[in-house]
DOBA-314347 format. One record per residue (C-alpha): residue number from 0; x, y, z. Coordinates in nm, 4 decimals, always signed. Example, Ala and Ser with C-alpha at 12.3 -4.5 7.8 and 13.67 -1.06 7.14 Angstrom:
<rec 0, <+1.2300, -0.4500, +0.7800>>,
<rec 1, <+1.3670, -0.1060, +0.7140>>,
//
This chain:
<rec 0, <+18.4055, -3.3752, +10.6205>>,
<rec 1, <+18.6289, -3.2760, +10.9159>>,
<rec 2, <+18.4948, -2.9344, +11.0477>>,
<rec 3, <+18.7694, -2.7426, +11.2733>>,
<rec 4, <+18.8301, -2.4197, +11.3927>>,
<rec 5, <+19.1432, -2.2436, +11.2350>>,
<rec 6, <+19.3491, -1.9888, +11.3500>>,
<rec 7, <+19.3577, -1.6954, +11.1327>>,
<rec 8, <+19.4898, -1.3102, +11.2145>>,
<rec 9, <+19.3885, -1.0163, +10.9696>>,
<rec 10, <+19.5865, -0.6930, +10.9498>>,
<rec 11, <+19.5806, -0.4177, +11.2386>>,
<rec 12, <+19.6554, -0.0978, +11.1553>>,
<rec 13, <+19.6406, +0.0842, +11.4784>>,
<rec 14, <+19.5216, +0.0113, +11.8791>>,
<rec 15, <+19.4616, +0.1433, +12.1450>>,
<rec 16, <+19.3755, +0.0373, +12.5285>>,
<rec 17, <+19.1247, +0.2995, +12.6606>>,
<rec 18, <+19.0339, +0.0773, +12.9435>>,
<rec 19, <+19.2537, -0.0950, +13.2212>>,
<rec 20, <+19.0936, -0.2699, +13.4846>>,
<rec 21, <+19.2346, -0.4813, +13.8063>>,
<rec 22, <+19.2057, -0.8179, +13.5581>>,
<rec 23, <+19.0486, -0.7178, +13.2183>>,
<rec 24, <+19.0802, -0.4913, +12.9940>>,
<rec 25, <+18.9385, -0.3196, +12.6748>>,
<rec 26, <+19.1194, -0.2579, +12.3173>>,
<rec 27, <+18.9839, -0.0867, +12.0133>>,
<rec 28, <+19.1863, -0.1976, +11.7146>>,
<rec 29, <+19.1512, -0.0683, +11.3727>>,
<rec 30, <+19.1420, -0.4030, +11.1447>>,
<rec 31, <+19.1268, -0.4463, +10.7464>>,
<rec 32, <+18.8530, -0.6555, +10.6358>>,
<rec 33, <+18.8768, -0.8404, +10.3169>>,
<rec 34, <+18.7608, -0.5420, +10.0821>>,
<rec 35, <+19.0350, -0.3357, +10.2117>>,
<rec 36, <+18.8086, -0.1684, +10.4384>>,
<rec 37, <+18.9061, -0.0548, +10.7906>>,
<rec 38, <+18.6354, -0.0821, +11.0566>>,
<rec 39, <+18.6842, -0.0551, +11.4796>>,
<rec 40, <+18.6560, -0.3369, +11.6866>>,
<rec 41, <+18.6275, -0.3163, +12.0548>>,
<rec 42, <+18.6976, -0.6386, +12.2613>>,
<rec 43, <+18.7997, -0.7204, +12.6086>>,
<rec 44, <+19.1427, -0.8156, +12.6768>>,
<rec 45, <+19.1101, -1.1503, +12.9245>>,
<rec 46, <+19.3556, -1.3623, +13.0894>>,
<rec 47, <+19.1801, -1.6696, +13.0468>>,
<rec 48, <+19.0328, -1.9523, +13.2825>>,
<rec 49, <+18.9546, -2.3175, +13.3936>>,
<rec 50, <+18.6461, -2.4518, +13.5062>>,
<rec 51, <+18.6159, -2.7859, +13.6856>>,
<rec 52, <+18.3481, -3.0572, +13.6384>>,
<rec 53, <+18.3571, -3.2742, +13.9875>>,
<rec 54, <+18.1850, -3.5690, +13.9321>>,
<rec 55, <+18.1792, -3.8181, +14.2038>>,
<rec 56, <+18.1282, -4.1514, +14.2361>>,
<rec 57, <+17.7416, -4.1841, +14.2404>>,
<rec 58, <+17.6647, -3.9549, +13.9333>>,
<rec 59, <+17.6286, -3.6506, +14.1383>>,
<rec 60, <+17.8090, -3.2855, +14.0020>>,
<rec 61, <+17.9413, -3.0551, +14.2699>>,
<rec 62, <+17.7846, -2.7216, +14.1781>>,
<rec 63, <+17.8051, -2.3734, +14.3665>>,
<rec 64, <+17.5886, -2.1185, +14.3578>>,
<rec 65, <+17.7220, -1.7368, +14.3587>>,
<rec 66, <+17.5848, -1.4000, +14.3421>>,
<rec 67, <+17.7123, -1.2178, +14.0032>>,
<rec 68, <+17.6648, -0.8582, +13.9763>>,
<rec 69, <+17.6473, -0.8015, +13.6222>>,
<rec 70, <+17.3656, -1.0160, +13.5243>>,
<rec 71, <+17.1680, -0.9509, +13.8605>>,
<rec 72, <+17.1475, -1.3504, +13.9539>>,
<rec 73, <+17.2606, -1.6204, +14.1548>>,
<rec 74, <+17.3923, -1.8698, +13.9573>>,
<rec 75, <+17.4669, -2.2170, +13.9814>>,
<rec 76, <+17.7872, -2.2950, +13.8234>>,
<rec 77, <+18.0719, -2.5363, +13.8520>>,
<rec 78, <+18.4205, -2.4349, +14.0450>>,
<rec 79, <+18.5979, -2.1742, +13.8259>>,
<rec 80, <+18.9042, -1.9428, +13.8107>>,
<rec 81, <+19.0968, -1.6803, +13.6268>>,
<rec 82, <+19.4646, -1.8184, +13.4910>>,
<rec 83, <+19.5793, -1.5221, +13.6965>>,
<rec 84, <+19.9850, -1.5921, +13.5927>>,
<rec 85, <+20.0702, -1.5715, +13.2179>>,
<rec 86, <+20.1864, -1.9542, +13.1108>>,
<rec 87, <+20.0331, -2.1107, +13.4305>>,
<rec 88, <+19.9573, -2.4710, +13.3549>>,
<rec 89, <+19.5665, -2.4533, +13.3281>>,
<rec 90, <+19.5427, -2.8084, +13.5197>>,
<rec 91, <+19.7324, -2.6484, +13.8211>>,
<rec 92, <+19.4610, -2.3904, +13.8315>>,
<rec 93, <+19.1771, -2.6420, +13.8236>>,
<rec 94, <+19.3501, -2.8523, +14.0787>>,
<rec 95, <+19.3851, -2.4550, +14.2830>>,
<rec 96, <+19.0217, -2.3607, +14.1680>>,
<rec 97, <+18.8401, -2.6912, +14.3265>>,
<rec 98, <+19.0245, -2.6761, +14.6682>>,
<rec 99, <+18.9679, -2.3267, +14.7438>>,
<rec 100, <+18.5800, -2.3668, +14.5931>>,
<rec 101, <+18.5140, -2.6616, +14.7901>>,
<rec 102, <+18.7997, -2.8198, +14.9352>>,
<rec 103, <+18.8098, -3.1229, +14.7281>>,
<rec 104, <+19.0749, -3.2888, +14.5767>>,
<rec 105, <+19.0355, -3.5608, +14.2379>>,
<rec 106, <+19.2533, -3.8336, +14.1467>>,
<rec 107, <+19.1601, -3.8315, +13.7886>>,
<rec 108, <+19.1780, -3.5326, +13.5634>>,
<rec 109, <+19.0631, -3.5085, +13.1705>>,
<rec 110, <+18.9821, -3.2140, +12.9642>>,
<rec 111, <+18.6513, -3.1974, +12.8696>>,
<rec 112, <+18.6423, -2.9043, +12.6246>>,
<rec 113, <+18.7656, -2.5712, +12.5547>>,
<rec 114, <+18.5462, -2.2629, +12.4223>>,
<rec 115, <+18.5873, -1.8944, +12.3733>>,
<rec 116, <+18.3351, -1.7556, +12.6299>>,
<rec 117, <+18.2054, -1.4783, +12.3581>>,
<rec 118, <+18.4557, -1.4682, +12.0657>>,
<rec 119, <+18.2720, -1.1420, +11.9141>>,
<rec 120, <+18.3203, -0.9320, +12.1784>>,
<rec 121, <+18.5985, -1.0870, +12.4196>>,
<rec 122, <+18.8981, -1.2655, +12.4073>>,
<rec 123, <+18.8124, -1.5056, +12.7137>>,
<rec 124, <+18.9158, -1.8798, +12.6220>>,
<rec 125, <+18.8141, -2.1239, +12.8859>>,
<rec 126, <+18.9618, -2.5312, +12.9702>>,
<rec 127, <+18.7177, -2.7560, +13.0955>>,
<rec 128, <+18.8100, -3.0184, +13.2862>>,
<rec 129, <+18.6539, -3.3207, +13.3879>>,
<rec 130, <+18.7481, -3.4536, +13.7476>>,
<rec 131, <+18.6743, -3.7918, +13.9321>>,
<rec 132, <+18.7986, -3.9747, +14.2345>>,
<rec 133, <+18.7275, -3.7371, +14.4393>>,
<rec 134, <+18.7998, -3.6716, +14.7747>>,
<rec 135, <+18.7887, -3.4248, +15.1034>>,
<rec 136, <+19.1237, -3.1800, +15.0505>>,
<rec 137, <+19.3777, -3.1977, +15.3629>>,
<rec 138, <+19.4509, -2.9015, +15.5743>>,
<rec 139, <+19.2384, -2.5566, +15.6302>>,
<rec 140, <+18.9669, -2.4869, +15.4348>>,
<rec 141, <+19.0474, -2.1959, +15.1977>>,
<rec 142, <+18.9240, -1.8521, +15.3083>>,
<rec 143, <+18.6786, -1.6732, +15.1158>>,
<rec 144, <+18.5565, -1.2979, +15.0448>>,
<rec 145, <+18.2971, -1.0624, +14.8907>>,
<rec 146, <+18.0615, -1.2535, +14.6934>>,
<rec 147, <+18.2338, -1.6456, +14.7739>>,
<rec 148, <+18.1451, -1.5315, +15.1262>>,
<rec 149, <+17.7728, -1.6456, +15.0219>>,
<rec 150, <+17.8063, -1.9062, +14.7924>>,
<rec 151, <+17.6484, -2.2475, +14.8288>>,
<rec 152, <+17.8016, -2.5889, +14.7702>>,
<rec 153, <+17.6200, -2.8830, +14.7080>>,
<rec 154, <+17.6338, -3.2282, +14.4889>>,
<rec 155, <+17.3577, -3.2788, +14.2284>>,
<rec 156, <+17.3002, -3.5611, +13.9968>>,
<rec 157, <+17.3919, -3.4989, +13.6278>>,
<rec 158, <+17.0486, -3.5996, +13.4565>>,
<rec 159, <+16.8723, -3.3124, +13.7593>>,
<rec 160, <+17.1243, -3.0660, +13.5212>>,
<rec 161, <+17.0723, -3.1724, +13.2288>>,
<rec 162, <+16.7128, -3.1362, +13.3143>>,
<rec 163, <+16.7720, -2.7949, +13.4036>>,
<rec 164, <+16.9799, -2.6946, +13.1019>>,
<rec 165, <+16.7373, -2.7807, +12.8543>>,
<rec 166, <+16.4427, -2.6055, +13.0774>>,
<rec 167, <+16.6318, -2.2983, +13.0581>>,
<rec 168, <+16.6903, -2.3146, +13.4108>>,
<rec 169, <+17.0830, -2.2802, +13.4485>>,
<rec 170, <+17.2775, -2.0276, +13.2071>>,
<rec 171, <+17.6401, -2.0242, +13.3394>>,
<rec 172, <+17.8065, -2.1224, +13.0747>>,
<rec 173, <+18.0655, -2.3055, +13.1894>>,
<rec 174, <+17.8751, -2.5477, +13.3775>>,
<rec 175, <+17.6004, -2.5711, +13.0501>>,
<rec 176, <+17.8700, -2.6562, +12.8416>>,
<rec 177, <+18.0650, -2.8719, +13.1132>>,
<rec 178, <+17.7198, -3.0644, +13.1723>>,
<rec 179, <+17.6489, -3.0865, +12.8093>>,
<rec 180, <+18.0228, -3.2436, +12.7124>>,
<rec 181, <+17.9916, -3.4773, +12.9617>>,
<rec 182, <+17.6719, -3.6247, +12.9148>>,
<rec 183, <+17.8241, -3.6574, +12.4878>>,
<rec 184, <+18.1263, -3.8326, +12.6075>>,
<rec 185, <+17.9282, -4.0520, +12.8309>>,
<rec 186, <+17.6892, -4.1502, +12.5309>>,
<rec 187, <+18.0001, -4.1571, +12.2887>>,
<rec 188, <+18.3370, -4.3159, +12.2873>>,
<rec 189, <+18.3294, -4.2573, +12.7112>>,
<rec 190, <+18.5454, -4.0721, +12.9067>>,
<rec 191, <+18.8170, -4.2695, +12.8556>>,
<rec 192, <+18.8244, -4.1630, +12.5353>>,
<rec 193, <+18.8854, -3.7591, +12.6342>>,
<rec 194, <+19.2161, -3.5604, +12.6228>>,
<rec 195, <+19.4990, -3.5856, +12.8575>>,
<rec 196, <+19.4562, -3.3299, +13.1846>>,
<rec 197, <+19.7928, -3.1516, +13.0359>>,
<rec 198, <+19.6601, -3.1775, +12.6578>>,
<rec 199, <+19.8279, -2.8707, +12.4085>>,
<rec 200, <+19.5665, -2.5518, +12.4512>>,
<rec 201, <+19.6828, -2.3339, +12.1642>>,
<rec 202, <+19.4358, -2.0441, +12.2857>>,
<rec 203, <+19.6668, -2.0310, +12.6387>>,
<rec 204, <+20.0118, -2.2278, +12.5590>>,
<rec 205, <+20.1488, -2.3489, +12.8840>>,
<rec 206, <+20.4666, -2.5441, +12.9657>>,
<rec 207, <+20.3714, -2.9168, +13.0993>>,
//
């Protein structure tokens, strides 16, 4: 049995946008459920993102690690961005997202997976890519602000996050579910195997 995800839209009667913030947003819409009910739903409107697994050439993952507000932590996570312009191609972003992270540049791109971050209560549909070759980025380094100001870069090996995963030791999703896909691919049909960098993303369609 093949199990897949389908796309599927039921009937909205009404909505309305009682929240607009500088990227996000929040909509209440009235939807029928299959008794002919009508219940509320509030969600968050998101643009999207791409996340970027950096592996290099002796195992190791390039991981930063960021202050975020809403949870009260520092985080380790992998290099990540919002698709801040509607139809951007989500491997341009990655490519954006690593050099301004850490100034690194990779000479092989794959997509590793996509999720929705939390389908129940947000709209927030994420690319991950895998990256290799890697190398130092040419000209200035990017500047950063606010909480980037602080963050951390370093290289760790991928059975040290794995390790860490399992323990419970490293929530960010992106990187658990970057760490996770990689390690499947690597014990499956290899990464040779995984989707072209520029693979159709029906959650964010893009122009090649």
């Amino acid at each position: 049995m093949t199990i897949k995800d389908t796309a599927e839209e039921w009937q909205v009667t009404a909505t309305q946008t009682p929240f607009v913030g500088n990227k996000t947003s929040v909509r209440t819409d009235d939807v029928v459920m299959p008794d002919g009910s009508v219940v509320h739903r509030d969600y968050q409107v998101h643009p999207g993102s791409v996340a970027v697994l950096a592996l290099d050439g002796e195992g190791r993952v390039l991981v930063i690690r960021q202050y975020r507000h809403p949870v009260r932590h520092k985080l380790w996570e992998i290099p990540a961005g919002l698709l801040d312009v509607p139809g951007e191609n989500p491997l341009h972003a990655a490519q954006r997202e690593l050099y301004e992270e850490a100034h690194v540049k990779a000479g092989d791109w794959r997509v590793l997976t996509d999720v929705y971050t939390s389908p129940g209560g947000c709209d927030e549909a994420v690319r991950v890519f895998l990256a290799r070759d890697l190398a130092e980025a040419e000209g200035e380094r990017f500047e950063v602000f606010e909480e980037e100001a602080d963050m951390e870069l370093t290289r760790v090996p991928l059975d040290e996050l794995i390790r860490g995963v399992l323990a419970g030791e490293l929530h960010n999703n992106c990187l658990v579910v970057g760490v996770l896909s990689l390690y499947a691919a690597l014990n499956g049909d290899g990464v040779e195997a995984l989707r072209p960098a520029e693979a159709p993303w029906p959650a964010r369609p893009f122009e090649a």
